[in-house]
TORKOL-4160 file (C-alpha; in steps of 0.2 Angstrom, whole numbers, padded with zeros to 4 digits, m for minus):
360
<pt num="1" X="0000" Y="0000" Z="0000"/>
<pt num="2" X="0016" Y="0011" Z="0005"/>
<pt num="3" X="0022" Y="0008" Z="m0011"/>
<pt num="4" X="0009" Y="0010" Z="m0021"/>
<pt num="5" X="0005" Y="0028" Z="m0014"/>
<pt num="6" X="0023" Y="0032" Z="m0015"/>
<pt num="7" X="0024" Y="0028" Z="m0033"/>
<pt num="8" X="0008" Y="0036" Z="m0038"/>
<pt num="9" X="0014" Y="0050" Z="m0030"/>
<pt num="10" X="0032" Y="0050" Z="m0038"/>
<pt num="11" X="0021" Y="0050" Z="m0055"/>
<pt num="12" X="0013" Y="0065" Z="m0051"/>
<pt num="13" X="0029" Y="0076" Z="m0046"/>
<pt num="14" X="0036" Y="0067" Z="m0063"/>
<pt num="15" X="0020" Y="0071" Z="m0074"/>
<pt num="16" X="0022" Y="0089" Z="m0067"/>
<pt num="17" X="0043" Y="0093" Z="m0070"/>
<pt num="18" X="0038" Y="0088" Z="m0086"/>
<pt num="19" X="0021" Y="0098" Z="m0091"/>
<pt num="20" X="0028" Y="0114" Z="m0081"/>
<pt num="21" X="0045" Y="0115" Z="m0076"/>
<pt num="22" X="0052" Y="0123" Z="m0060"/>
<pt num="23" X="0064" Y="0122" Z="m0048"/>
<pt num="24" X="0051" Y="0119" Z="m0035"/>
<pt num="25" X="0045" Y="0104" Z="m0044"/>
<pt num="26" X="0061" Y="0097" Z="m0044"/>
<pt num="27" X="0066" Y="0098" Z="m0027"/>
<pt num="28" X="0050" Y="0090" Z="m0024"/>
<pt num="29" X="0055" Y="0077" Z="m0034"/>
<pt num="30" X="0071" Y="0075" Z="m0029"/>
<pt num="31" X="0066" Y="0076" Z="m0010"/>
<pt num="32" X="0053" Y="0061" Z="m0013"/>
<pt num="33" X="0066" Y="0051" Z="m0022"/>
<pt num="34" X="0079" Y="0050" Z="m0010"/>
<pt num="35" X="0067" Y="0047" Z="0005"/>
<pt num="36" X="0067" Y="0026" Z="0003"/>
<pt num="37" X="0086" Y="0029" Z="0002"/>
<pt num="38" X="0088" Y="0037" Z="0018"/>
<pt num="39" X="0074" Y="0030" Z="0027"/>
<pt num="40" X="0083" Y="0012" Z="0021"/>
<pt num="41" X="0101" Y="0019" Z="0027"/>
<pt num="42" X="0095" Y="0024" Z="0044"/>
<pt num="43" X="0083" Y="0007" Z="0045"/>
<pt num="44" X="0100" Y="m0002" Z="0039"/>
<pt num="45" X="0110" Y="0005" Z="0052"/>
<pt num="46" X="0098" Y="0001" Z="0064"/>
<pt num="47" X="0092" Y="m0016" Z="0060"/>
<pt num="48" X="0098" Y="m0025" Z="0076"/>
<pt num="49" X="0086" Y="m0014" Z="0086"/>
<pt num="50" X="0071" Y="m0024" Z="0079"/>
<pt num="51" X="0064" Y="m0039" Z="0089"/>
<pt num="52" X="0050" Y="m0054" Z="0082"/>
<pt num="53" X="0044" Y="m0066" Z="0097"/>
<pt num="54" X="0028" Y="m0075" Z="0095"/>
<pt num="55" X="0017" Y="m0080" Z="0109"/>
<pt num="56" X="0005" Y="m0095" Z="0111"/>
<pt num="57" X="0001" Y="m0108" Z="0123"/>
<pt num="58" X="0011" Y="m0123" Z="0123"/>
<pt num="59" X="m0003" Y="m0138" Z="0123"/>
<pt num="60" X="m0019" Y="m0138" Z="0118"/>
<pt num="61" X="m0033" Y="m0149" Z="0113"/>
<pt num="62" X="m0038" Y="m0155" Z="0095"/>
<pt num="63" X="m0049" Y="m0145" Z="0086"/>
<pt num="64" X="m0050" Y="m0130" Z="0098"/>
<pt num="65" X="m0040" Y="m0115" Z="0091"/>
<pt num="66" X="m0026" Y="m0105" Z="0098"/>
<pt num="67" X="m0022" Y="m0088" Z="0094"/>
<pt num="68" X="m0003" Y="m0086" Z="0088"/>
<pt num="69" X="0002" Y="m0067" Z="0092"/>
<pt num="70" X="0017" Y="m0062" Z="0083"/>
<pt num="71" X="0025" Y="m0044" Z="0091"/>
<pt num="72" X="0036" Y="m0034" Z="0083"/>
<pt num="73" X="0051" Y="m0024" Z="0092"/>
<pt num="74" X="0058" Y="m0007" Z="0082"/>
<pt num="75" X="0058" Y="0007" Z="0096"/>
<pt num="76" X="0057" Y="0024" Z="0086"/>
<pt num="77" X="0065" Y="0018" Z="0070"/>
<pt num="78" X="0058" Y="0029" Z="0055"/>
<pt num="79" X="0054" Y="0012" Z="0046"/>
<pt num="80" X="0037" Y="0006" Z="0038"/>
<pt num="81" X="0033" Y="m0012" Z="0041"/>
<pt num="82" X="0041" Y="m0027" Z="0044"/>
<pt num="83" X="0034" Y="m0042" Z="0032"/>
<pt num="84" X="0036" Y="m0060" Z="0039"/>
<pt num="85" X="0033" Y="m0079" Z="0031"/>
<pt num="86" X="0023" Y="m0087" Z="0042"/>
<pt num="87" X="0024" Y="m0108" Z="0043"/>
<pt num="88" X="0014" Y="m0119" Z="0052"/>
<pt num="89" X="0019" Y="m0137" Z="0050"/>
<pt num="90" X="0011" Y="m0153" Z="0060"/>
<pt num="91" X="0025" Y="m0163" Z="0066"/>
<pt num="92" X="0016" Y="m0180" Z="0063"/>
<pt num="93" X="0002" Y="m0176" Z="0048"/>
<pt num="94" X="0014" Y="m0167" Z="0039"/>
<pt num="95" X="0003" Y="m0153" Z="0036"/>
<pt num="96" X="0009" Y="m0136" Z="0032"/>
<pt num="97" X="0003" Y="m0120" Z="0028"/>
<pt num="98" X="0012" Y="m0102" Z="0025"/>
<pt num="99" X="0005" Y="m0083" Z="0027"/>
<pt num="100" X="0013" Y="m0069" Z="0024"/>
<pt num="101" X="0011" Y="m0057" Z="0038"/>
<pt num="102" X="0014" Y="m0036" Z="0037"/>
<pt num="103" X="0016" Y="m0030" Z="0055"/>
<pt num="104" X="0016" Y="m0013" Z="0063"/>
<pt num="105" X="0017" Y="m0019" Z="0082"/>
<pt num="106" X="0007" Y="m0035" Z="0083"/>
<pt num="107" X="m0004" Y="m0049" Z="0073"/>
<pt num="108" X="m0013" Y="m0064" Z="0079"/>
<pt num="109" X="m0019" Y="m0078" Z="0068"/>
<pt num="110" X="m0028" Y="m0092" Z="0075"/>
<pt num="111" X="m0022" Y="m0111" Z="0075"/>
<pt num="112" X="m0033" Y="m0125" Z="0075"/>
<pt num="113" X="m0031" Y="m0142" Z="0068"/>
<pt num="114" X="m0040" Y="m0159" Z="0069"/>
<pt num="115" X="m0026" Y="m0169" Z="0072"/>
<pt num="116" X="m0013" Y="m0173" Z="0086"/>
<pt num="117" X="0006" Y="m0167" Z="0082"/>
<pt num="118" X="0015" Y="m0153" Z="0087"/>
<pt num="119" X="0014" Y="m0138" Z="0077"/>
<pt num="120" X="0030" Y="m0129" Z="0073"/>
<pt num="121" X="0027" Y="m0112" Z="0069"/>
<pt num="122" X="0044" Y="m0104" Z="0063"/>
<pt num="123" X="0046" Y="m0085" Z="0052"/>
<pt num="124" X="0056" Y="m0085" Z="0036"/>
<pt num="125" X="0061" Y="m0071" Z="0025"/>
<pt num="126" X="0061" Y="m0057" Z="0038"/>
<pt num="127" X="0061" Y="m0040" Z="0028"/>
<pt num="128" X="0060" Y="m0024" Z="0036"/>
<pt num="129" X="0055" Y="m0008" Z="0025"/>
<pt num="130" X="0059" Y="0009" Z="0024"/>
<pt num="131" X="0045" Y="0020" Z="0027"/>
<pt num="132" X="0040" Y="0021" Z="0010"/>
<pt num="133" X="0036" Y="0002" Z="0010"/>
<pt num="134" X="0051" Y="0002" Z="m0007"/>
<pt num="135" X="0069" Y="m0004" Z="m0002"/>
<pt num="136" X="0069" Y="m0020" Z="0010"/>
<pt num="137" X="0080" Y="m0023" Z="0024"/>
<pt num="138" X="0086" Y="m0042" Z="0027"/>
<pt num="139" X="0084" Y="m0047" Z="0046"/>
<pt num="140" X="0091" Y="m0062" Z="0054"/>
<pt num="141" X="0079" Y="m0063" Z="0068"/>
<pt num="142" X="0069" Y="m0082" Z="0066"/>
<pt num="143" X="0059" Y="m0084" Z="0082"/>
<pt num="144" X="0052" Y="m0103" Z="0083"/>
<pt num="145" X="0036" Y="m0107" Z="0093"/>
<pt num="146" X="0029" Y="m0125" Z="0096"/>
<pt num="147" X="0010" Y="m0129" Z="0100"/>
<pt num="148" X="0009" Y="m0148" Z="0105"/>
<pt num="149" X="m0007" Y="m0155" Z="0101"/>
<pt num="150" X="m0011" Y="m0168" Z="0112"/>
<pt num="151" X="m0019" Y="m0184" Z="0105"/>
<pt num="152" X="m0036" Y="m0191" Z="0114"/>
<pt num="153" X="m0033" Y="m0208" Z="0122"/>
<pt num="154" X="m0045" Y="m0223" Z="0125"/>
<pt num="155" X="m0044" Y="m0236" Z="0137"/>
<pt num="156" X="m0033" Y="m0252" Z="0135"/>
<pt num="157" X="m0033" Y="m0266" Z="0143"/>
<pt num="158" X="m0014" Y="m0276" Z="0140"/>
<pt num="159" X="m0013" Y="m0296" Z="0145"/>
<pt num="160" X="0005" Y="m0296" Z="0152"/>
<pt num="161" X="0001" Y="m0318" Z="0155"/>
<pt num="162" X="m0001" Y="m0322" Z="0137"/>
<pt num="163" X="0017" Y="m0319" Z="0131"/>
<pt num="164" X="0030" Y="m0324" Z="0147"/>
<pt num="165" X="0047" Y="m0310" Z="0148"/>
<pt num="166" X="0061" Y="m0320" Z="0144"/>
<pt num="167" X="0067" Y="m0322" Z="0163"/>
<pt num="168" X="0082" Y="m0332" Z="0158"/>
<pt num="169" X="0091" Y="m0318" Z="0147"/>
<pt num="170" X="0088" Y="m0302" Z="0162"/>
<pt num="171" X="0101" Y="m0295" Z="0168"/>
<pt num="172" X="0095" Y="m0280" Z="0178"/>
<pt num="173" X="0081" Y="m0279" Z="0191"/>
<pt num="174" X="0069" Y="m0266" Z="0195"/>
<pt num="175" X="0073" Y="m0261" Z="0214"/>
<pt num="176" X="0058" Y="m0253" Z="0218"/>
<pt num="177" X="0047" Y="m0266" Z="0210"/>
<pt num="178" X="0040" Y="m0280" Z="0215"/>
<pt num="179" X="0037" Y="m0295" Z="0199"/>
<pt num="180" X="0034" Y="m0313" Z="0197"/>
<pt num="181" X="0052" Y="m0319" Z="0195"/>
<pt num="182" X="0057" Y="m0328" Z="0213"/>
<pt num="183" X="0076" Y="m0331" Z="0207"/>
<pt num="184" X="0079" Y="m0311" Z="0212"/>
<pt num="185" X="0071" Y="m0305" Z="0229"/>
<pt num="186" X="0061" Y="m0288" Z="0230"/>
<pt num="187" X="0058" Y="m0288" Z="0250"/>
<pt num="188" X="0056" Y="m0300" Z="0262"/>
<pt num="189" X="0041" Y="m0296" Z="0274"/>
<pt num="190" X="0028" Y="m0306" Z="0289"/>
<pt num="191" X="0014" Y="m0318" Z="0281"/>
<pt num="192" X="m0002" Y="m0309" Z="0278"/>
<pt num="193" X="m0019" Y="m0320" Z="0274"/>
<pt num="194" X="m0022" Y="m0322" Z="0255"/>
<pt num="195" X="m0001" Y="m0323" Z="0253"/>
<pt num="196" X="0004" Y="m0341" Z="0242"/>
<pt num="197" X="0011" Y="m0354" Z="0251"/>
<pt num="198" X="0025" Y="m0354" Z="0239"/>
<pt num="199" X="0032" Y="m0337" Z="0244"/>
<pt num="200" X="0036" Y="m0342" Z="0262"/>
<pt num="201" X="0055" Y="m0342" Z="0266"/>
<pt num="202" X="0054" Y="m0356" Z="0277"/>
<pt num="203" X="0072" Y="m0355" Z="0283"/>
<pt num="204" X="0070" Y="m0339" Z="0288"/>
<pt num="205" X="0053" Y="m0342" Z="0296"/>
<pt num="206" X="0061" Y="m0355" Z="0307"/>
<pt num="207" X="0072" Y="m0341" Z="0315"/>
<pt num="208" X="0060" Y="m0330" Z="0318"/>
<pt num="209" X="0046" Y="m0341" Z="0324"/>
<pt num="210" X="0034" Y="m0335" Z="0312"/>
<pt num="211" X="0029" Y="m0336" Z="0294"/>
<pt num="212" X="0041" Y="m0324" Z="0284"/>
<pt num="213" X="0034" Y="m0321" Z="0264"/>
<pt num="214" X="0048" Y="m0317" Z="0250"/>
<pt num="215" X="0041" Y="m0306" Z="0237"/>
<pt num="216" X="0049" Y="m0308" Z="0218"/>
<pt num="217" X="0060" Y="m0295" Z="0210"/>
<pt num="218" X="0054" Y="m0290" Z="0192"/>
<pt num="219" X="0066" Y="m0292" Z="0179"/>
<pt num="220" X="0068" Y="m0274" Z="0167"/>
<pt num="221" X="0067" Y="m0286" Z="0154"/>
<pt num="222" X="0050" Y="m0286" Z="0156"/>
<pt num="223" X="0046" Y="m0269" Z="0151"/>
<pt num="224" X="0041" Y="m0265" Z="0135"/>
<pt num="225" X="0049" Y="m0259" Z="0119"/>
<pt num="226" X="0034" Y="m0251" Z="0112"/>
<pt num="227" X="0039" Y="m0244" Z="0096"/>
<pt num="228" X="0031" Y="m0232" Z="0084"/>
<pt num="229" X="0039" Y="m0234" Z="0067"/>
<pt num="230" X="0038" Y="m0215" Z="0059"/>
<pt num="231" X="0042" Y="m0220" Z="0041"/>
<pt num="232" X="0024" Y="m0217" Z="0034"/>
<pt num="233" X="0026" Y="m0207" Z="0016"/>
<pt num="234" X="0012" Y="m0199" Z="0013"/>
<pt num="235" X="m0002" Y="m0205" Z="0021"/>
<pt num="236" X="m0019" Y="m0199" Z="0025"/>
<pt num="237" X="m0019" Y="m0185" Z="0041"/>
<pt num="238" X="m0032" Y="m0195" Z="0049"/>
<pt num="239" X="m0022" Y="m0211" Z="0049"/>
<pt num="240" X="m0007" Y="m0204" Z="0056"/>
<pt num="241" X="m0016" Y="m0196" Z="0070"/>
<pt num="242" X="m0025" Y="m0214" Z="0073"/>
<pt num="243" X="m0007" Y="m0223" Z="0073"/>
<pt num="244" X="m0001" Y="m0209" Z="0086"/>
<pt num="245" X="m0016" Y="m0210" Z="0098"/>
<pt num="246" X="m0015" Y="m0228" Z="0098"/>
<pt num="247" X="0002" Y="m0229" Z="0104"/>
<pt num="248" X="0000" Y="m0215" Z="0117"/>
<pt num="249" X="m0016" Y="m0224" Z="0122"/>
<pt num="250" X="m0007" Y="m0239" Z="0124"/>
<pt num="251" X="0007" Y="m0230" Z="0136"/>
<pt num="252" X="m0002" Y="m0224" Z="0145"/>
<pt num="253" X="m0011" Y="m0241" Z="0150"/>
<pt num="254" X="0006" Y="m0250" Z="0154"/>
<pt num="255" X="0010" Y="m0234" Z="0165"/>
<pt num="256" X="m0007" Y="m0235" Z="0174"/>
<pt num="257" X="m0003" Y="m0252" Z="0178"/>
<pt num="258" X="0015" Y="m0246" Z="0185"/>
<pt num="259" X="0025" Y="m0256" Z="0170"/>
<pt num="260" X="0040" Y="m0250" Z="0164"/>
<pt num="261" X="0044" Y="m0249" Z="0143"/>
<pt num="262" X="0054" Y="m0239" Z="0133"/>
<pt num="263" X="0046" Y="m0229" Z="0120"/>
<pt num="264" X="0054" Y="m0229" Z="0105"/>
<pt num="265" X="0052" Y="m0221" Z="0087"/>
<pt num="266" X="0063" Y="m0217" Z="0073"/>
<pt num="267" X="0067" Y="m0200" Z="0063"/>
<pt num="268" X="0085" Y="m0195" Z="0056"/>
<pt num="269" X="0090" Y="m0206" Z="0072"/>
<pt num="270" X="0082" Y="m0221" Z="0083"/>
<pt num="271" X="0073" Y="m0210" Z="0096"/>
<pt num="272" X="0070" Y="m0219" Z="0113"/>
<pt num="273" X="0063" Y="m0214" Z="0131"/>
<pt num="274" X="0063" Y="m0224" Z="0146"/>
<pt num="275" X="0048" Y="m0224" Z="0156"/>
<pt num="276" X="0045" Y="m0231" Z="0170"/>
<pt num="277" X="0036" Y="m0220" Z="0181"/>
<pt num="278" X="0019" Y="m0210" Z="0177"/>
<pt num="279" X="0027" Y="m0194" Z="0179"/>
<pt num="280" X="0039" Y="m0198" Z="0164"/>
<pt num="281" X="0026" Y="m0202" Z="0152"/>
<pt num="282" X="0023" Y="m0183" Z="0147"/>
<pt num="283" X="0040" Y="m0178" Z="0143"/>
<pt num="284" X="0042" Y="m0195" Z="0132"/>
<pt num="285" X="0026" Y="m0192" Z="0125"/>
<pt num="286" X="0029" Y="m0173" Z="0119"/>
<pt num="287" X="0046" Y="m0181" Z="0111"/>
<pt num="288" X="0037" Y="m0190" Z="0100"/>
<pt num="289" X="0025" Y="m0179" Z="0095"/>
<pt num="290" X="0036" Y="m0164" Z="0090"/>
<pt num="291" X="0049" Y="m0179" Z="0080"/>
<pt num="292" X="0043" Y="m0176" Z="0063"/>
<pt num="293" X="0037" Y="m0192" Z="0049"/>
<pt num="294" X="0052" Y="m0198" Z="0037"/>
<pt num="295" X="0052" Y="m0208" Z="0021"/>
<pt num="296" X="0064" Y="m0220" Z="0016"/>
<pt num="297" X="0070" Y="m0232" Z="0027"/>
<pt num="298" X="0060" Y="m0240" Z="0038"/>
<pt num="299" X="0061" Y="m0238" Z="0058"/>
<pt num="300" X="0062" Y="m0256" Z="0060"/>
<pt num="301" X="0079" Y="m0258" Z="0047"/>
<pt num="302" X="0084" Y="m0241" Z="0055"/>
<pt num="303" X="0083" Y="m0251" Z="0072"/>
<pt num="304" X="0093" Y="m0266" Z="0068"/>
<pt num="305" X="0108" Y="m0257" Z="0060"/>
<pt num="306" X="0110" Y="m0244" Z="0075"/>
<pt num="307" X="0105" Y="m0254" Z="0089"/>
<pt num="308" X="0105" Y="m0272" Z="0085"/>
<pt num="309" X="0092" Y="m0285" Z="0090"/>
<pt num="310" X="0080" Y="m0278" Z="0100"/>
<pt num="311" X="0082" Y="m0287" Z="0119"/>
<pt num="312" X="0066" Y="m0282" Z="0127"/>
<pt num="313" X="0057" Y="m0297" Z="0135"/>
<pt num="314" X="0043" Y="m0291" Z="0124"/>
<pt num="315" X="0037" Y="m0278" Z="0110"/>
<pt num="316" X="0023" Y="m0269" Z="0104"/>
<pt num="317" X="0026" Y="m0262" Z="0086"/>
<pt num="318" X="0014" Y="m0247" Z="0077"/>
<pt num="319" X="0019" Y="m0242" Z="0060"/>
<pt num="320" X="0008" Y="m0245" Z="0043"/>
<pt num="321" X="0019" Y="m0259" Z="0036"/>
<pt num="322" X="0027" Y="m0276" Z="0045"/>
<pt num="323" X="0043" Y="m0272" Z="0052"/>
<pt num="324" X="0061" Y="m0284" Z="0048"/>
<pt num="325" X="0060" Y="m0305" Z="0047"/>
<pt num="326" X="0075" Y="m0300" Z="0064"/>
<pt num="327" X="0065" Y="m0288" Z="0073"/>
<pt num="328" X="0051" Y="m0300" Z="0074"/>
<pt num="329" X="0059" Y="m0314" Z="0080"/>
<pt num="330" X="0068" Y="m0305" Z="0093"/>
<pt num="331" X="0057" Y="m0307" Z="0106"/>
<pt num="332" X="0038" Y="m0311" Z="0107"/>
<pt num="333" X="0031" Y="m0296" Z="0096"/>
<pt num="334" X="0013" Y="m0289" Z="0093"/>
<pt num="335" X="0013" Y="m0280" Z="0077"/>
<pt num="336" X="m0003" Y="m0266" Z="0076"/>
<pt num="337" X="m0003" Y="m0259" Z="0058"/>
<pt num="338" X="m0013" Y="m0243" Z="0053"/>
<pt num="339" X="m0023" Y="m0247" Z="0036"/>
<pt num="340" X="m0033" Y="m0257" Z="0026"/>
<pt num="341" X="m0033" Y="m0276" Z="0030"/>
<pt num="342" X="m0042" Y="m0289" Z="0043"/>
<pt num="343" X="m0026" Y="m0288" Z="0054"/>
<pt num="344" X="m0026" Y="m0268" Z="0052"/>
<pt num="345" X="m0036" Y="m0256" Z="0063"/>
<pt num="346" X="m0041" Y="m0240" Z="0054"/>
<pt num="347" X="m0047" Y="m0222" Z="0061"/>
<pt num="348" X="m0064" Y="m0227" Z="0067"/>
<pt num="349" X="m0059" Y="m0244" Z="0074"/>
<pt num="350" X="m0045" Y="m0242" Z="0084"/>
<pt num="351" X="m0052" Y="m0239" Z="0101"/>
<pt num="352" X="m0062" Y="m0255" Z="0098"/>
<pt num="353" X="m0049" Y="m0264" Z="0089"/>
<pt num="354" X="m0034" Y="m0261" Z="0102"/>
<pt num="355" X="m0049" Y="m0263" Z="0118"/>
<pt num="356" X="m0038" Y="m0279" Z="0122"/>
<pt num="357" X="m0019" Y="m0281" Z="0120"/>
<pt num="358" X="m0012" Y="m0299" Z="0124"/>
<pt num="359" X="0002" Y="m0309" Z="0116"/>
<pt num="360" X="m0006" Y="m0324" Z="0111"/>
């Protein structure tokens, strides 16, 4: 609009040298001319003085908006605007949308998507203008801001009897855990009603003069490697959002019911969280949300060259395509795949489809 007026006006003092010359006129002329130059050398000058930041909450729910305000810091710089490119992209649809934003002080444009992710909002092509809205000046500000959208859960209800950990090959035991593996002790404690007869430590029980129960330890082996392969391509929004709930639905299950498991994903690198408390499952959680989808090699190749042969006691895999011959015989291994097919849940029959988890 600047621009427009300036040139417009440019045209007139032009258009009025030439049908009645005077020195007047041309000063006028000249005047309006250099303006954008000096404006532009004192805006150059200057250019560090300018500020972006953008403010917006940092979670939020699917489908309710946000408002994104973007602020702009110049002081008292004789400058006209400052135009912005502004990107929104969902970490896990790979949606992503651009504006292009001309700011005084402040804008705020809303946010709102259907689907789980994070949303990394990020400003390219910064250009601050003299006031005449004609020569630009390059700025190297590039404030970031991320808005994680967090997925909605269902409940899960996992059968840990159907596939036995692999007690034989642990190494390490949970110390503030009590399991089903009586070769390691968690705590040794007096008999209480309802106690097996099995658990009693009779030789100690002897010495005490009274019924003395051992508790088993539980092997970390038993946790789960619940991995997320992230190589889909381009598929539908709506089914990466259903793979993505699923898997978030499903941790949360095993942490309701106090089981460890590592959570564990791929993008550039294999990606991996260890959970095994309730309070770690947020932070784990917002890690995968904001790890954005790949093509190429899949996560389960990916795995095998960088880390080996998974040696989790058992595995939960999510992804839209069977993982590696290796990575399946690992370790007892439920594969859940998002797409068409009788052993694949869709969108709409997830929370039905994945209502009961077992091994068998």
């Amino acid at each position: 609009m600047r621009r427009g007026l300036w040139l417009c006006f440019a045209a007139l003092l032009l258009l009025g040298c030439l049908l009645q010359p005077s020195a007047a006129l041309y000063a006028c002329l000249g005047g309006w001319l250099a303006l954008p130059l000096l404006s532009w050398g004192i805006v150059w000058f200057a250019r560090k003085r300018v500020s972006l930041r953008m403010e917006a909450v940092s979670v939020t729910e699917k489908g309710k908006a946000v408002l994104l305000t973007v602020r702009c810091g110049r002081g008292c710089l004789p400058c006209g605007n400052v135009s912005v490119c502004l990107t929104v992209e969902n970490s896990v649809t790979g949606e992503r949308v651009q504006e292009k934003m001309f700011l005084q002080k402040e804008q705020t444009v809303a946010l709102c998507s259907d689907f789980c992710g994070c949303l990394r909002c990020s400003i390219q092509k910064v250009r601050l203008w003299d006031v005449c809205g004609v020569l630009p000046v390059p700025l190297s500000c590039r404030p970031e801001k991320r808005v994680m959208i967090m997925p909605h859960t269902f409940p899960v209800e996992i059968n840990m009897a159907s596939a036995p950990a692999q007690c034989e090959d642990c190494r390490e035991y949970a110390q503030d855990r009590k399991g089903q593996d009586r070769t390691e002790t968690y705590q040794l404690r007096d008999y209480t009603a309802g106690d097996s007869i099995r658990q009693i430590h009779w030789k100690l029980s002897s010495k005490r003069g009274h019924p003395v129960v051992r508790e088993a330890a539980c092997p970390m082996d038993q946790s789960l490697l619940l991995f997320v392969d992230r190589t889909w391509g381009s598929i539908p929004p709506a089914q990466a959002d259903a793979i993505m709930e699923a898997a978030v639905s499903v941790a949360q299950a095993l942490s309701e019911l106090g089981l460890p498991f590592r959570l564990c994903w791929n993008d550039d690198t294999i990606q991996m969280r260890v959970v095994g408390a309730a309070e770690e499952l947020p932070e784990a959680v917002a890690a995968l949300l904001k790890s954005r989808t790949v093509r190429g090699e899949s996560g389960s190749s990916l795995y095998l060259s960088t880390c080996g042969i998974p040696t989790a006691g058992r595995i939960l895999f999510f992804g839209t395509q069977y993982p590696e011959e290796a990575f399946l015989q690992a370790a007892p291994c439920k594969v859940l795949l998002c797409g068409m097919g009788e052993a694949c849940f869709t969108p709409e029959t997830a929370a039905q489809a994945l209502r009961i988890l077992s091994w068998s």
